[in-house]
N, C-alpha and C positions, 0 to 999 in steps of 0.2 A: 402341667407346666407351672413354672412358680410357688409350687405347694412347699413348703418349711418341712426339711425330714425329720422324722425324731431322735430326740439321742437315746443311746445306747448303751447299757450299764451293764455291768458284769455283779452277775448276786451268786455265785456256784462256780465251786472249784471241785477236779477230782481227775486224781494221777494217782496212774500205776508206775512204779519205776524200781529203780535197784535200790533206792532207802524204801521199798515198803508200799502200799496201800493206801497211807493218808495222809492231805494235801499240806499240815502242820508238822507233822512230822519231816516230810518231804523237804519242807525249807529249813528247818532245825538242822537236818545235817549238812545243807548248803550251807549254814551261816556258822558250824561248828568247824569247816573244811576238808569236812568226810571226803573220801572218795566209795564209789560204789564201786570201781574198776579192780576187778582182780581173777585167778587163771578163769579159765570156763571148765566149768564139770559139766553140761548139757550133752555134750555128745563126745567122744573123742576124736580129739584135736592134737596127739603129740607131732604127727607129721607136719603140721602146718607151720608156717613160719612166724605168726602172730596167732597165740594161744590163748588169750584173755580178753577180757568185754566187760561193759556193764550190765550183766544179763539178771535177770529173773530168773528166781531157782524156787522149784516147791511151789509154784502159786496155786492161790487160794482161792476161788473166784465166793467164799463166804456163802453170805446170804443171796449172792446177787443175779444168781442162775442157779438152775437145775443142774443136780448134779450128770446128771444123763446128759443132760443138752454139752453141758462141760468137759466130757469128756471127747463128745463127738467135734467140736467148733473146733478151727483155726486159732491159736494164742491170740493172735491181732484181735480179731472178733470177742473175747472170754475180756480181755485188758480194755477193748473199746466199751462192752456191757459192765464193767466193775467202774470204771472213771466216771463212765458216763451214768448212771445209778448214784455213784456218790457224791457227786456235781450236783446232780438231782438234792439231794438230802442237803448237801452242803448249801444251797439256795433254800433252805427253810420248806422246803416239801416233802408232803408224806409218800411215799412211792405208791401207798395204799389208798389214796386221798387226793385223786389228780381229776376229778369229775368238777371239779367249780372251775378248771380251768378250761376255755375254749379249744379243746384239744383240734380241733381245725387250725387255728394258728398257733399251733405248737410244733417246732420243725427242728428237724437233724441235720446236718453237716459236721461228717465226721471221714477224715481221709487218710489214705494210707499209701506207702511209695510202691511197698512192695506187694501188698496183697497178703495171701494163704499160702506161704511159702513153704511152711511144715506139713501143708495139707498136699502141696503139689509133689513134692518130694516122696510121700511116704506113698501117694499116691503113683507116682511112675515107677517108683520102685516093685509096689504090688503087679503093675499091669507087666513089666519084666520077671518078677519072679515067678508067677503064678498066674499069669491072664487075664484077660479083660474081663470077664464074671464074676470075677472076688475083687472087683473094683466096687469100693463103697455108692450108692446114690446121692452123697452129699458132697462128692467128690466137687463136682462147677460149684454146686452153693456154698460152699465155703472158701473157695479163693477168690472168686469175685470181692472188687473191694467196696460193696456197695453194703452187703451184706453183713457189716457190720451194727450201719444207721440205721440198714431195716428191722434187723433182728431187739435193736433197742427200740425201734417205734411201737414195734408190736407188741411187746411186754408195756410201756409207756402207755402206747393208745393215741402217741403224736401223729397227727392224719394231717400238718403240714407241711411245708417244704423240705426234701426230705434225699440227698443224692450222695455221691463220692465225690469228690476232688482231687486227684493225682499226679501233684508234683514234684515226686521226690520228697527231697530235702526241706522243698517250702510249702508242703502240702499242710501243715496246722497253722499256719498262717493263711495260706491261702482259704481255708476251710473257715477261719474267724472271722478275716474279712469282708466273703461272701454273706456269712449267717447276718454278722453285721447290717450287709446293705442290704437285706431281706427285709432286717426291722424297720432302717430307715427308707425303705420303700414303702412300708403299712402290709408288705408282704407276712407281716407275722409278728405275735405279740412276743414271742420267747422261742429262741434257738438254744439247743447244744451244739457243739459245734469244738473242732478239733482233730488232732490225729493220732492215730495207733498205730507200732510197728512191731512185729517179730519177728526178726531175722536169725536169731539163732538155731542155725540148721549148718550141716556140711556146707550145701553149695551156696549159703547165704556169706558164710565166713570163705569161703575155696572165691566167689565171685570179688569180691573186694582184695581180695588176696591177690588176683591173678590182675586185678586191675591198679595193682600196685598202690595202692592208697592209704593200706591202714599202719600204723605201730607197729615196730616188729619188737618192742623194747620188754620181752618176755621178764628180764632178772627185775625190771621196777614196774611193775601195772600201774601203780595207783598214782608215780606220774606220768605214765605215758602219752595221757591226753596236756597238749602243750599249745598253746592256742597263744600266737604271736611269740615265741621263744627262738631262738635262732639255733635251738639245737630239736626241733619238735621233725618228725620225721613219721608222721601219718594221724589220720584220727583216730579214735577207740569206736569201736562197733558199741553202741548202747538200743536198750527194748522198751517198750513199755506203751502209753497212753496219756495224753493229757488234754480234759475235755473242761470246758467252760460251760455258764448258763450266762448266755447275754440274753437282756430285756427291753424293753421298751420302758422307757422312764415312767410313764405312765401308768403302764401295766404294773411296772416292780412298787411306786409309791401305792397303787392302789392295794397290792396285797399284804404289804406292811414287811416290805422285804427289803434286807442289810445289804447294802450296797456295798460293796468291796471297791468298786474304781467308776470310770468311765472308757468307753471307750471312744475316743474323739475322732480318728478315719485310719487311713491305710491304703493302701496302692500296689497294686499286681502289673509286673510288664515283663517282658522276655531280652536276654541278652542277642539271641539272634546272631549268636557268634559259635559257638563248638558245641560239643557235645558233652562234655566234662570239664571243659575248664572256662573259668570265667573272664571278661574281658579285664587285664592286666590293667586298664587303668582306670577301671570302676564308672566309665560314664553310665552306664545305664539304671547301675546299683546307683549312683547317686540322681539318676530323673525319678527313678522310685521313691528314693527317701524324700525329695525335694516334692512329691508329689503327694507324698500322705502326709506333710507337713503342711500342704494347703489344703485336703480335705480334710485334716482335723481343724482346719480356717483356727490356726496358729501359728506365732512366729517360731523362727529356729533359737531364738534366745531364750523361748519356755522352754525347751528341753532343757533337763539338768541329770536324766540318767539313761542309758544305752546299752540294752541286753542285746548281743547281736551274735551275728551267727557263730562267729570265730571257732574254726571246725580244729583247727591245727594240720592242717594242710599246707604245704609251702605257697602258693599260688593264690588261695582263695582268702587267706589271712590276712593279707598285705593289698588284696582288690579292696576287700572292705573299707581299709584303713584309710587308704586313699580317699575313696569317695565319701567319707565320713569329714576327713580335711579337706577337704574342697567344701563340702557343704556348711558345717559351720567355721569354718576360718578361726577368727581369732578367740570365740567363744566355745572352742574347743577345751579352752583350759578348765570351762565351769563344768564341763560333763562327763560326771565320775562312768567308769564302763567295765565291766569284769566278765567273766565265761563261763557261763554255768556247766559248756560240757568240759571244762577241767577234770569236773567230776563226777557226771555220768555219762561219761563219752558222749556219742552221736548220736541220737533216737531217732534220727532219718526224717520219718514220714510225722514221726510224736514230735520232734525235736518242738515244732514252736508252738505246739501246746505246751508241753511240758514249760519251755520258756517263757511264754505269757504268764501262766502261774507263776512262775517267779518272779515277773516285776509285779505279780498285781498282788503279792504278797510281798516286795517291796516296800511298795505305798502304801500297802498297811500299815507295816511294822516299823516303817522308815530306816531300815537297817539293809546293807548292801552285803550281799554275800563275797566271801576271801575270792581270790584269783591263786589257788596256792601252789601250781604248777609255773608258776613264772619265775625262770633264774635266771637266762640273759635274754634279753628283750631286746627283738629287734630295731635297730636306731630307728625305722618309722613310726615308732610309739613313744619317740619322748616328748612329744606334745601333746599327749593323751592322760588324763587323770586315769590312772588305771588303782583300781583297789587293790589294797597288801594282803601280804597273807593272811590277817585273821578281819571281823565283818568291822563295815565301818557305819557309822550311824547318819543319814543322808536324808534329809525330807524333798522328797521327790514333787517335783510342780509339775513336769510331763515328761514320760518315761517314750522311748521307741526301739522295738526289739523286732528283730529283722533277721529273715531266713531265705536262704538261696539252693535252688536244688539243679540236678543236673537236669540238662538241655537248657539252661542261661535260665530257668523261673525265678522269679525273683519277688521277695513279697518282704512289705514290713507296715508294722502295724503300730500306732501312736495311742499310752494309755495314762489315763492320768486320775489323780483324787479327784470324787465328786464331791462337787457343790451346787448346791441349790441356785 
């Protein structure tokens, strides 16, 4: 009781997504106003009434797995070891040269919404077409969603804390936060930490389909992802990984390692209200936000930029917005805010990896990625600084980006430049 926690820095970056394999390139086409969204060639799709994603096609898992092992894993699992390996690298370490670190306090949290869904699939299929005996033995170990953190510890050598996290949509959030108060527990000198998702499968596109939620705007993909528009009419299904390396300031100054950001707090609570849709007038989402804004022990006038979930969904667009206006009131007009999945749709279980990595390559670069799906904006956004269509240059003093998944989880996480 009483003990001072440590803070918490971010020195590793590494995302898989539809611009590609690496974490500079990644935000290059965010700030150029790519879209990754367009039809799906994965499997066919003509019957379906939304045809297009932001999916991975041809991936490559490199250097970073066995090609054996890569052919047998779940997508989620292959995208969680290639982020998570490059995060590694990206924080200035040799993947071959990991013995000066106390791999006891070296730990994983890496989560996923939906699991092995390619594996489960191909797998019921076999056990209908052909019987239970020509069902593979990696059939459970590879949809388990645990199995992707372990499968990287073991190549790694990380022998500390080490689990899944499963919530939906705020499951990379939820997965940062946790790694987070690991370190500031003394629970651990360095976490990976993040989420993977692969959804492109039949019943992955057939379940969202049937749950009425997604785009159906086949003749324009690349803006069907519309995030606060008043003509946006479902999200984009988007794939991939985005895995961070938080440290212990201590640890990271001690090994002569580039700091990328800080991570100041963040805060996990439950809507406690449906099942898929969020409470319409944002209280909870705003105890959350108003809750990591006192465990990062900062005011709401340091924030000055807002990566948030904004799926482009009718309902969950406009919860946000709300509890976003309630919480800073008039100091809303200083905090510039834009949608990264504009333009690579929804990454679900990745989504707030993938979007960490985008503010904390914000604050690097101080440059705000386009919003370039926005043509009429709903009236609750015009007291919102929202970014134009092409980036704008923005020196960030504390950033909060915030993800919400179904069953009401709600997670958002507060990151800012380090200073000494």
């Amino acid at each position: 009781m009483g003990r001072k926690s440590k803070r918490v820095v971010v020195t590793g970056l590494g995302a898989v997504s539809c611009f590609g394999y690496d974490v500079d390139n990644f935000y290059n086409e965010l700030l150029k106003g790519a879209s990754g969204i367009k039809p799906l060639k994965n499997f066919p799709c003509e019957e379906y009434p939304t045809r297009f994603a932001a999916a991975i096609e041809d991936f490559d898992v490199g250097k970073y797995m066995q090609r054996k092992q890569a052919r047998r894993v779940d997508p989620f699992i292959s995208y969680a070891m290639v982020a998570g390996k490059k995060a590694v690298e990206y924080a200035g370490l040799n993947l071959q040269e990991l013995d000066f670190l106390n791999l006891q306090r070296c730990g994983i949290i890496i989560g996923t919404g939906m699991g092995g869904m390619h594996t489960f699939y191909e797998g019921s299929k076999t056990i209908s077409e052909k019987g239970y005996r020509r069902l593979t033995p990696f059939f459970v170990p590879y949809i388990i969603t645990n199995m992707a953190g372990a499968l990287l510890a073991i190549d790694l050598g990380f022998k500390g804390p080490n689990y899944s996290v499963s919530t939906a949509c705020a499951t990379g959030n939820f997965a940062i936060h946790l790694a987070a108060e690991a370190i500031k527990d003394n629970k651990a000198d360095l976490m990976l930490c993040g989420g993977a998702e692969a959804p492109m499968s039949p019943p992955g596109l057939a379940g969202f389909v049937a749950a009425k939620t997604l785009s159906c705007r086949n003749d324009d993909p690349t803006t069907a992802s519309r995030p606060w528009d008043k003509n946006r009419d479902g999200f984009v299904m988007g794939e991939g990984a985005g895995v961070l390396v938080l440290e212990s300031l201590e640890h990271a100054l001690d090994r002569g390692a580039t700091i990328l950001a800080e991570y100041m707090g963040g805060a996990i609570n439950c809507d406690a209200y449906h099942m898929t849709n969020p409470r319409e007038n944002g209280e909870e989402v705003l105890h959350c936000i108003n809750s990591a804004i006192e465990n990062a022990n900062l005011k709401k006038e340091d924030i000055n930029y807002i990566n948030p979930h904004a799926t482009s969904t009718i309902v969950g667009d406009l919860c946000e917005l709300r509890a976003f206006k309630k919480c800073f009131k008039k100091h809303l007009s200083q905090i510039k805010i834009n949608a990264t999945k504009s333009m690579i749709g929804h990454c679900l279980g990745a989504a707030g990896g993938l979007e960490a990595i985008a503010t904390v390559k914000a604050i690097q670069t101080q440059k705000l990625h386009p919003h370039p799906t926005l043509m009429d904006p709903e009236e609750e956004l015009k007291d919102f600084n929202v970014v134009g269509k092409t980036f704008e240059e923005h020196k960030i003093t504390a950033a909060l980006s915030s993800s919400f998944g179904f069953g009401g989880h709600n997670s958002v996480i507060v990151l800012a430049p380090y200073h000494e």
